[in-house]
C-alpha positions in Angstrom: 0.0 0.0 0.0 1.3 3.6 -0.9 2.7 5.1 2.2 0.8 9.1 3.0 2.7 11.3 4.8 1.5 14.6 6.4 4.0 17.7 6.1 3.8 20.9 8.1 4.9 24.0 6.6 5.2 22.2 3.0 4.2 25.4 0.8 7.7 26.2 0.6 10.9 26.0 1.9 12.5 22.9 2.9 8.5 21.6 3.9 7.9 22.0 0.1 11.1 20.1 -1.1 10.4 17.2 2.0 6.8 16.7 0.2 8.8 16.8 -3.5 11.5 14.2 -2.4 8.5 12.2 -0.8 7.0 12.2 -3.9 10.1 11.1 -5.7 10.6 7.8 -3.8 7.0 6.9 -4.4 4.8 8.3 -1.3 1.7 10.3 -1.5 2.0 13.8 0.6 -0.9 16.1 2.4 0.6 19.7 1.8 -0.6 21.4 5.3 -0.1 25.4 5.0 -0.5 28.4 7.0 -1.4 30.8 4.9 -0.8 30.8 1.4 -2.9 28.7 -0.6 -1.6 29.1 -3.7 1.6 27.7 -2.8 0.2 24.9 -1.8 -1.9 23.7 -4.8 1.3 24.5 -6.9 3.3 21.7 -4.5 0.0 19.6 -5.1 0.5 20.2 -8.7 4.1 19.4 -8.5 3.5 16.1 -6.4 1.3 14.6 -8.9 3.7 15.7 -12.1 5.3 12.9 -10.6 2.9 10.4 -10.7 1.8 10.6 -7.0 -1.1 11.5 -5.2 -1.6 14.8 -3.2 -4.0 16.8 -1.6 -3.5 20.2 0.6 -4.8 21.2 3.8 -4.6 25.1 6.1 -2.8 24.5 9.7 -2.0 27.5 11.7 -0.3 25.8 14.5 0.0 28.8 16.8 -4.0 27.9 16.6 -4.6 25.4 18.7 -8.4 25.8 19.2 -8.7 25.0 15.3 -7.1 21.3 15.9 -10.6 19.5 15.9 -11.7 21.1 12.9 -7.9 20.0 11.0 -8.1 16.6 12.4 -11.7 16.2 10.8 -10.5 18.0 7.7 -7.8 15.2 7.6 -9.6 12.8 7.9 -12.6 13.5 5.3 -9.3 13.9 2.8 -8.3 10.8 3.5 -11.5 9.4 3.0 -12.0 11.0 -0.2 -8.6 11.2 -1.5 -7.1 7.6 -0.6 -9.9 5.9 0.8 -8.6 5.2 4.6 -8.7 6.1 7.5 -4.9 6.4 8.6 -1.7 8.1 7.2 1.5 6.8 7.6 4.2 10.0 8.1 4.3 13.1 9.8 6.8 15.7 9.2 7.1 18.6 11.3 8.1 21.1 9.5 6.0 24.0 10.1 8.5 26.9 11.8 9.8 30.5 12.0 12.0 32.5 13.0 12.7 35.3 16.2 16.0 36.5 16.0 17.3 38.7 18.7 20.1 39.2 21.3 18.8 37.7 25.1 18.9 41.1 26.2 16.2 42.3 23.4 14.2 39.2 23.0 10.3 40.1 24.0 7.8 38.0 26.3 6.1 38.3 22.6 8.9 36.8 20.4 9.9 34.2 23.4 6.3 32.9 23.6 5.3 33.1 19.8 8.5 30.9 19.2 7.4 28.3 22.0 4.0 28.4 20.9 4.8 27.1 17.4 7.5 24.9 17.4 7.0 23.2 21.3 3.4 23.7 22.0 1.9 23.0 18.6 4.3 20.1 18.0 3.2 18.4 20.6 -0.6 18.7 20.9 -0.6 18.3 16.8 0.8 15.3 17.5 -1.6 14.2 20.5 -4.1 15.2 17.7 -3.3 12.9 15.3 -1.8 10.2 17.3 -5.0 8.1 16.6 -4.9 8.4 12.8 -1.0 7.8 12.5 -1.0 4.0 10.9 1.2 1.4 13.6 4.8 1.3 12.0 4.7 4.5 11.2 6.9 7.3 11.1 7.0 10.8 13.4 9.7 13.2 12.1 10.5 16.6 14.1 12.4 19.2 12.6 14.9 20.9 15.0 18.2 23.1 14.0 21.9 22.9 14.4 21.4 25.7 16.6 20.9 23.5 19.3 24.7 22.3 19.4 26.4 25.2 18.7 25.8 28.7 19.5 25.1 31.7 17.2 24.3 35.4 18.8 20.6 36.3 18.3 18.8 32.6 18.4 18.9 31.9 22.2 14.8 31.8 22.0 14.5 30.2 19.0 17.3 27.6 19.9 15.9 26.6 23.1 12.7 25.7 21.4 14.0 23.1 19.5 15.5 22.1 22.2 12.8 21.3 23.9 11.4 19.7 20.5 14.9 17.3 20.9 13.7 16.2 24.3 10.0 15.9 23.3 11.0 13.3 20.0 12.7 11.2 22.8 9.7 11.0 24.9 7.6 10.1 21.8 9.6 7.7 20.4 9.1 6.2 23.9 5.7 6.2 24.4 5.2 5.6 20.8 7.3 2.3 20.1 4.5 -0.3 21.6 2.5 0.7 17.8 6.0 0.4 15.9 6.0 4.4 15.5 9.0 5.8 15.3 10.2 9.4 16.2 13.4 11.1 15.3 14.1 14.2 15.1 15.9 16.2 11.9 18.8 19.3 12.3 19.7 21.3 9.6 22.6 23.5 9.5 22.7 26.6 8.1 20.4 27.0 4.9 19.3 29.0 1.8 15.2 29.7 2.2 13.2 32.6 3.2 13.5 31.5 6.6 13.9 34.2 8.9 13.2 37.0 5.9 16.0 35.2 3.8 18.9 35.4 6.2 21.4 33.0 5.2 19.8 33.3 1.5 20.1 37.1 1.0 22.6 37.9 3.7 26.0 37.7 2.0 27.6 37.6 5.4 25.7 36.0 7.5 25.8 33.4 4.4 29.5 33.7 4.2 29.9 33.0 7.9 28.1 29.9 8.2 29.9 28.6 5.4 33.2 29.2 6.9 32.1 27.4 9.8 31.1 24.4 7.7 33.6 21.2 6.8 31.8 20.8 3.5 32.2 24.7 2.3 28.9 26.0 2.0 25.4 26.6 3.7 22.9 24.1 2.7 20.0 23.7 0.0 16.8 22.2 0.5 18.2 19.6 -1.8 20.2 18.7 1.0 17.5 18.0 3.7 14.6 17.3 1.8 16.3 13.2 0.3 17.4 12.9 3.6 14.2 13.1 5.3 11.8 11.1 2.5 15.3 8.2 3.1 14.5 7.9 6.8 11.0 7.5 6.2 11.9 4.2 4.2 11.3 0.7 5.5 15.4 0.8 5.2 15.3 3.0 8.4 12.5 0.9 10.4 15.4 0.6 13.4 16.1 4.3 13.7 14.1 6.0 16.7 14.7 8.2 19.4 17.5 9.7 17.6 18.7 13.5 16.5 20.5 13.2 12.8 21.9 16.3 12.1 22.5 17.4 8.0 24.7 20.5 8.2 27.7 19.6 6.1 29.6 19.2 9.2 28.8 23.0 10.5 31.3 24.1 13.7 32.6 20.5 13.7 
């Protein structure tokens, strides 16, 4: 049976080239966006250019009252779409950025970061526990930011953090159904993450590639393979662990 997989944040970004890469090694993808619609579709569009099935779905997880009405969403798509009652993957993807030095960081900043990438994280995933197929697959994106230091991402870094320490807990509680969790860390990377920064910012850009054994900051074409590979039956014995894909950043 075709594996379905559920991506956060896949409009764009490395969310949009997880679903692509997805698609590429033969799964079917739910595109779950924020806000822009037409992003989506065009990933939906993209998805089935390659011969796989895909269907897109709005999640504001800083919204957490608007769970019920996603989770019944979800599952009339996957009625509809793929006629089950389960999906397979989840990717969370879904992210952004508050840079600022400790001293500057607002209540405001600190809270919208924990809000999206702890607190929505983890009740999404209480959410959807039920519809997530035994065997299957939880991945948690998190950042390289969480090994090394970089002035202005305290905040941000110690919410993924705390996403680290939550995939543990999950692959725990979760391994009884054969789910396992692990969690993803990029390294330095060329989006419009954070307005661009390490895109558009020649020095930021230049600095993280100095830091890194490889050269250079990261594509989504870096991340994106390795995240559809771990989803494979050939990872089935990888849980509980934090795989970091930075190019060997501040090694």
């Amino acid at each position: 049976m075709t594996k379905v997989a559920l991506v956060t944040g896949a409009n764009r970004g490395l969310g949009r080239n997880t679903a692509l890469s997805i698609a590429r090694q033969g799964g079917d993808v739910i595109v779950a966006y924020r806000g822009n619609e037409a992003q989506a579709q065009d990933v939906v569009s993209e998805v089935r250019a390659l011969g796989r099935n895909a269907a897109a779905l709005q999640l504001d997880m800083a919204r957490l009252h608007t769970l019920p009405a996603f989770v019944e969403a979800l599952g009339g798509c996957l009625r509809e779409t793929w006629g089950r009652e389960a999906f397979d993957h989840l990717v969370n993807n879904a992210g952004h950025g508050e840079f600022a030095l400790i001293a500057e960081t607002t209540e405001a900043q600190f809270d919208s970061l924990f809000d999206v990438h702890v607190k929505g994280v983890f009740f999404l995933v209480q959410a959807l526990l039920p519809m997530i197929a035994d065997g299957g697959r939880i991945i948690n994106f998190s950042s390289g930011l969480t090994r090394v230091s970089y002035p202005g991402f305290a905040a941000y870094s110690a919410a993924k953090a705390a996403v680290e320490m939550l995939t543990v807990y999950m692959a725990r509680e979760f391994g009884d159904r054969g789910i396992t969790v692990n969690t993803v860390a990029p390294g330095a990377i060329e989006t419009d993450f954070g307005g661009g920064l390490v895109r558009d910012n020649a020095d930021v850009n230049a600095q993280f590639a100095a830091m890194t054994a490889l050269g250079r900051v990261g594509v989504p074409d870096d991340i994106g393979p390795m995240v559809a590979s771990l989803l494979g039956d050939d990872n089935r014995w990888v849980t509980a662990q934090r795989v970091e894909v930075s190019g060997g950043q501040s090694i």
